[in-house]
C-alpha positions in Angstrom: -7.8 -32.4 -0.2 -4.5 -30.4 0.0 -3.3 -30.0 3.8 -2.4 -26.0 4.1 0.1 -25.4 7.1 -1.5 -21.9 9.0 1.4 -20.4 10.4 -0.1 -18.0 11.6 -2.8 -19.7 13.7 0.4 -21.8 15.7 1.1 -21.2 19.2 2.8 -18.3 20.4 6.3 -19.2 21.5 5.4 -17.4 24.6 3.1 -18.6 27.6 1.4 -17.4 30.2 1.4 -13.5 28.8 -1.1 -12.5 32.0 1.8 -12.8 34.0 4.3 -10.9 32.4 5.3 -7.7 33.6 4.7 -4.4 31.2 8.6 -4.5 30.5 8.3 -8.0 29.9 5.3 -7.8 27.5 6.8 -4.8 25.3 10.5 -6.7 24.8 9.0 -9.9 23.9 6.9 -8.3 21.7 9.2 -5.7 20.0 11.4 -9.0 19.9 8.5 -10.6 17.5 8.1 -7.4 15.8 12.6 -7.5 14.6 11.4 -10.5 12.7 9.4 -9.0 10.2 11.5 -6.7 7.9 13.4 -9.9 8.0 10.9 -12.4 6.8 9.9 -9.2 3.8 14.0 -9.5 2.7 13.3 -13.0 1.9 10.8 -12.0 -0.4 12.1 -9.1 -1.7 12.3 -10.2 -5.8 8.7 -11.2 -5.1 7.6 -7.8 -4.6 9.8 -6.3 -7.2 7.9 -8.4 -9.7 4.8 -7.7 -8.5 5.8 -3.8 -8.5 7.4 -3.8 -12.3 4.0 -5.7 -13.4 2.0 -3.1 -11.8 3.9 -0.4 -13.2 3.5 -1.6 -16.8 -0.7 -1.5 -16.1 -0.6 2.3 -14.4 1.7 3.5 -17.6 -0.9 2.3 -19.1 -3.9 4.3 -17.6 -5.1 1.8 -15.5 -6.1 1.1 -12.3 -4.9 -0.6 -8.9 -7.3 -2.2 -6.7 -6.2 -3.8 -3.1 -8.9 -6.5 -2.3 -9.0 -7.5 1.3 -10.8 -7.9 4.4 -9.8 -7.9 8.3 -6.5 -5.6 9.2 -5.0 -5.9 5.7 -7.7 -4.8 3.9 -8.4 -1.4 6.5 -4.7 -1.0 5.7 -4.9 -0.7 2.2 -7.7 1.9 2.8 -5.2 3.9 4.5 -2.5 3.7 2.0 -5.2 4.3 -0.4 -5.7 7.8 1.1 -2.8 9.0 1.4 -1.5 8.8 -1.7 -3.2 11.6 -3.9 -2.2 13.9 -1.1 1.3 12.6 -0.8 2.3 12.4 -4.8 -0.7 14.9 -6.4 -1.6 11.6 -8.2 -5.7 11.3 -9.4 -8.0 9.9 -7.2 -9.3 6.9 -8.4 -5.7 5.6 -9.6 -5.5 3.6 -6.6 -8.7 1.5 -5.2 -9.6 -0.4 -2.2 -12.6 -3.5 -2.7 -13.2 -4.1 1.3 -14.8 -7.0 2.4 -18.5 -5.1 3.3 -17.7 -2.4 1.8 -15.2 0.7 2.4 -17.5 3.1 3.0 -18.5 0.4 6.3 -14.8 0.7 7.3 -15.6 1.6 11.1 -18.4 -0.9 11.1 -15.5 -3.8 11.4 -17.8 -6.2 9.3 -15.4 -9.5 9.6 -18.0 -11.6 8.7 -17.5 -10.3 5.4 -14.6 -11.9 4.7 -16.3 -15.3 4.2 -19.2 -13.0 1.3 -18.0 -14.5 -2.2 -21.1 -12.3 -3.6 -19.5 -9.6 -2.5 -16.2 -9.7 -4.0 -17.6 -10.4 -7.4 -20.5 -7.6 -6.5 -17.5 -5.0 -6.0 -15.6 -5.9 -8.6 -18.9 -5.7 -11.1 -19.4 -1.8 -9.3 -15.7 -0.7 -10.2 -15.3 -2.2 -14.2 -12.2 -4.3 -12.8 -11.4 -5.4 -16.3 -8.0 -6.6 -17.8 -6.6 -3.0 -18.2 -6.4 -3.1 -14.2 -4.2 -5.0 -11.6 -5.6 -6.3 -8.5 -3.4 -7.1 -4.9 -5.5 -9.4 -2.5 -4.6 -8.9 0.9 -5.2 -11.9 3.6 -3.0 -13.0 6.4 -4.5 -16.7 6.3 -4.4 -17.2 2.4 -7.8 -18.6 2.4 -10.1 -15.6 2.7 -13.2 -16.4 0.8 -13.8 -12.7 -0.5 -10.1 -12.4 -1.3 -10.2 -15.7 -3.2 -13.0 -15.4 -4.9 -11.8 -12.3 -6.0 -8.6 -13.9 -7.4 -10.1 -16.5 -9.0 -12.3 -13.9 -10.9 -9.3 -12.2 -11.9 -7.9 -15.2 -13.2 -10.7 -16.6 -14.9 -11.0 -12.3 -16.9 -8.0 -12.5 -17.7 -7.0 -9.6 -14.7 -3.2 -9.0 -13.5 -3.0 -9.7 -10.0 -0.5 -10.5 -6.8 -1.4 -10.7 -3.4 0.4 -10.7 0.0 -0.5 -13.6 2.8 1.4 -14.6 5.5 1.0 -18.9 4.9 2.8 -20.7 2.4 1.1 -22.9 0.1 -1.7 -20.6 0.2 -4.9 -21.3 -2.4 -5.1 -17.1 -2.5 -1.0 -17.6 -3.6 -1.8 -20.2 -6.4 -4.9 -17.9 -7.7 -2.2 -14.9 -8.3 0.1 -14.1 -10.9 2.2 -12.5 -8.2 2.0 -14.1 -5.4 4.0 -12.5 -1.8 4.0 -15.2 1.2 5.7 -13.0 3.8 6.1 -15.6 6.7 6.0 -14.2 10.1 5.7 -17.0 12.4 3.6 -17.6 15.1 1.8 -14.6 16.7 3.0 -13.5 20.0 -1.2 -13.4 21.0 -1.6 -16.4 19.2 -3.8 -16.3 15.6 -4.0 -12.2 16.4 -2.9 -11.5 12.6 -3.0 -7.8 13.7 0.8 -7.9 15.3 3.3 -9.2 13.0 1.0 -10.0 10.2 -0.4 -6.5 10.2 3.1 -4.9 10.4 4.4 -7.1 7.3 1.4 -6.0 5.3 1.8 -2.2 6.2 5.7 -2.3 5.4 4.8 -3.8 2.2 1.8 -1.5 0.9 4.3 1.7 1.7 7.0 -0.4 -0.7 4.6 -1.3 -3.5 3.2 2.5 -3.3 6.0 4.5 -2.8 8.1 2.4 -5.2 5.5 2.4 -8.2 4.9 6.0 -7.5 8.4 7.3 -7.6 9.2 4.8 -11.3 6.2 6.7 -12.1 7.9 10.4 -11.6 5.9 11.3 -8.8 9.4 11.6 -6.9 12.5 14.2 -7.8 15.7 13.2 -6.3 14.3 12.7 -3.0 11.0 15.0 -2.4 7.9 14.8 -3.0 7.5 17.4 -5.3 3.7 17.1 -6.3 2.6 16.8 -3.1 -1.1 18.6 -2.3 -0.5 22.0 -0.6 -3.3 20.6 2.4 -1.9 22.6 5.6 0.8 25.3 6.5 3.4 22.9 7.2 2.9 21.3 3.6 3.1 24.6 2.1 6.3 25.4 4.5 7.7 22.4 3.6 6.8 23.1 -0.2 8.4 26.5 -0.1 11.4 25.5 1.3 12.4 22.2 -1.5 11.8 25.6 -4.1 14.2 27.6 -2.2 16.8 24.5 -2.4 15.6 23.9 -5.9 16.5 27.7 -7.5 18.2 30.5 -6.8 14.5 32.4 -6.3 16.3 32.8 -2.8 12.8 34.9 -1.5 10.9 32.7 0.6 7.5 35.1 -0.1 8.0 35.5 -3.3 8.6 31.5 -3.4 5.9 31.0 -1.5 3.0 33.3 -3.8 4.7 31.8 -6.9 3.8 28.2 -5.2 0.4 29.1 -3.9 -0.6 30.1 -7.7 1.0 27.5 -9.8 -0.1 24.5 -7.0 3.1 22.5 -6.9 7.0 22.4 -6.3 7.3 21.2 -9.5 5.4 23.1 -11.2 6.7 26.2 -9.5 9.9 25.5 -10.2 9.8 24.8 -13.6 8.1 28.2 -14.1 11.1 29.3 -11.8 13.8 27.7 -14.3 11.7 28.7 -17.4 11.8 32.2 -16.5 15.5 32.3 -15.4 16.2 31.0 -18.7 14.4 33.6 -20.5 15.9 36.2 -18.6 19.8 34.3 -19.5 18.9 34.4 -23.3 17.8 38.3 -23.4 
């Protein structure tokens, strides 16, 4: 049987945390916390690979699903959401498969994680099918659900990655793109939460943001199709079509906005008409 080192279940390098003082506590912790963009560097044409695979699927029409259980898989849920809000993209682009369910997301159902049924139950509920890439998420490496998962994948014929914080991870020889961010030791130790958690959050913002901006969601540097959800949205909106045209009315920027739904689209009718107006 093949010996996996788990980092992340070592000792803390510190001892005897109960007796730290609150000053104490947050420095040696923030210390952990420097390590992690750090360990991500090391990694970095990992997760380009992953990303320029996963772009070639979405031009395509097809779908993303983060598979996961624990902290990494509630954190995909939240990047999940954000993102038709944040880049006007469809829902149902991006996906979550949590271990118990997403819709049991406040339930905490970490028993879950060791349901093999599940994973393959989920994946039978969405059509996962070779058209769409799937990211397993587990700080371990070993998650049942997230294997399984994998292995499905592999056996269909599904592109896939995944992100885990142990090398020589069975979850990291299952995927075609494989991440092992390594984090060390925990400063609670096995409390994958901390650094673990943090490394798995800076790395869904990168995989999202990235894929979403080679996708033309982005312009420059704003987020031109994003959802007009609140008055500081539509503020915010108004104010990129101001620097975008020579309109130079904020109301008149703002009703043109409010009917056409997006920076982009406003200012494309913006430039359209200003052209028309140059050629009479």
């Amino acid at each position: 049987m093949h010996y996996m080192e788990k980092i992340t279940e070592q000792p803390s390098l510190y001892r005897h945390l109960e007796k730290m003082s609150v000053e104490e506590l947050v420095k040696n912790i923030n210390n952990e916390d420097k390590k992690v963009a750090l360990a991500i560097e090391k990694v970095l044409p990992d997760v380009a690979a992953l990303i320029s695979a996963l772009e070639e699927v979405l031009k395509k029409g097809g779908r993303l699903f983060y598979m996961g259980g624990g902290t990494g898989g509630r954190l995909s849920v939240l990047d999940k959401v954000e993102l038709p809000n944040t880049y006007g993209i469809e829902k149902g682009v991006f996906n979550c498969l949590l271990a118990g369910g997403e819709e049991r997301l406040l339930e905490v159902l970490e028993e879950k994680e060791d349901d093999v049924d599940d994973a393959l139950r989920q994946m039978k509920l969405y059509n996962v099918s070779d058209k769409d890439f799937v990211i397993g998420i587990s700080a371990s490496g070993t998650t049942p659900y997230v294997l399984a998962g994998l292995r499905k994948c592999q056996e269909d014929g599904i592109p896939c990655g995944c992100i885990v914080g142990n090398p020589g991870s069975p979850i990291a020889a299952a995927a075609d793109y494989p991440i092992e961010v390594i984090t060390g030791p925990e400063f609670v130790t096995g409390s994958t939460r901390m650094k673990c958690g943090t490394a798995q959050k800076m790395l869904l913002d990168m995989i999202s943001t990235t894929v979403l901006i080679r996708l033309g969601r982005v312009e420059d540097n704003r987020m031109v199709n994003v959802r007009l959800i609140n008055n500081k949205v539509i503020d915010r909106s108004v104010k990129m079509i101001l620097s975008l045209t020579d309109i130079g009315d904020y109301d008149k920027a703002k009703a043109i906005l409010l009917e056409r739904g997006n920076v982009k689209k406003s200012v494309d009718y913006i430039n359209s008409k200003a052209n028309d107006h140059d050629e009479s």
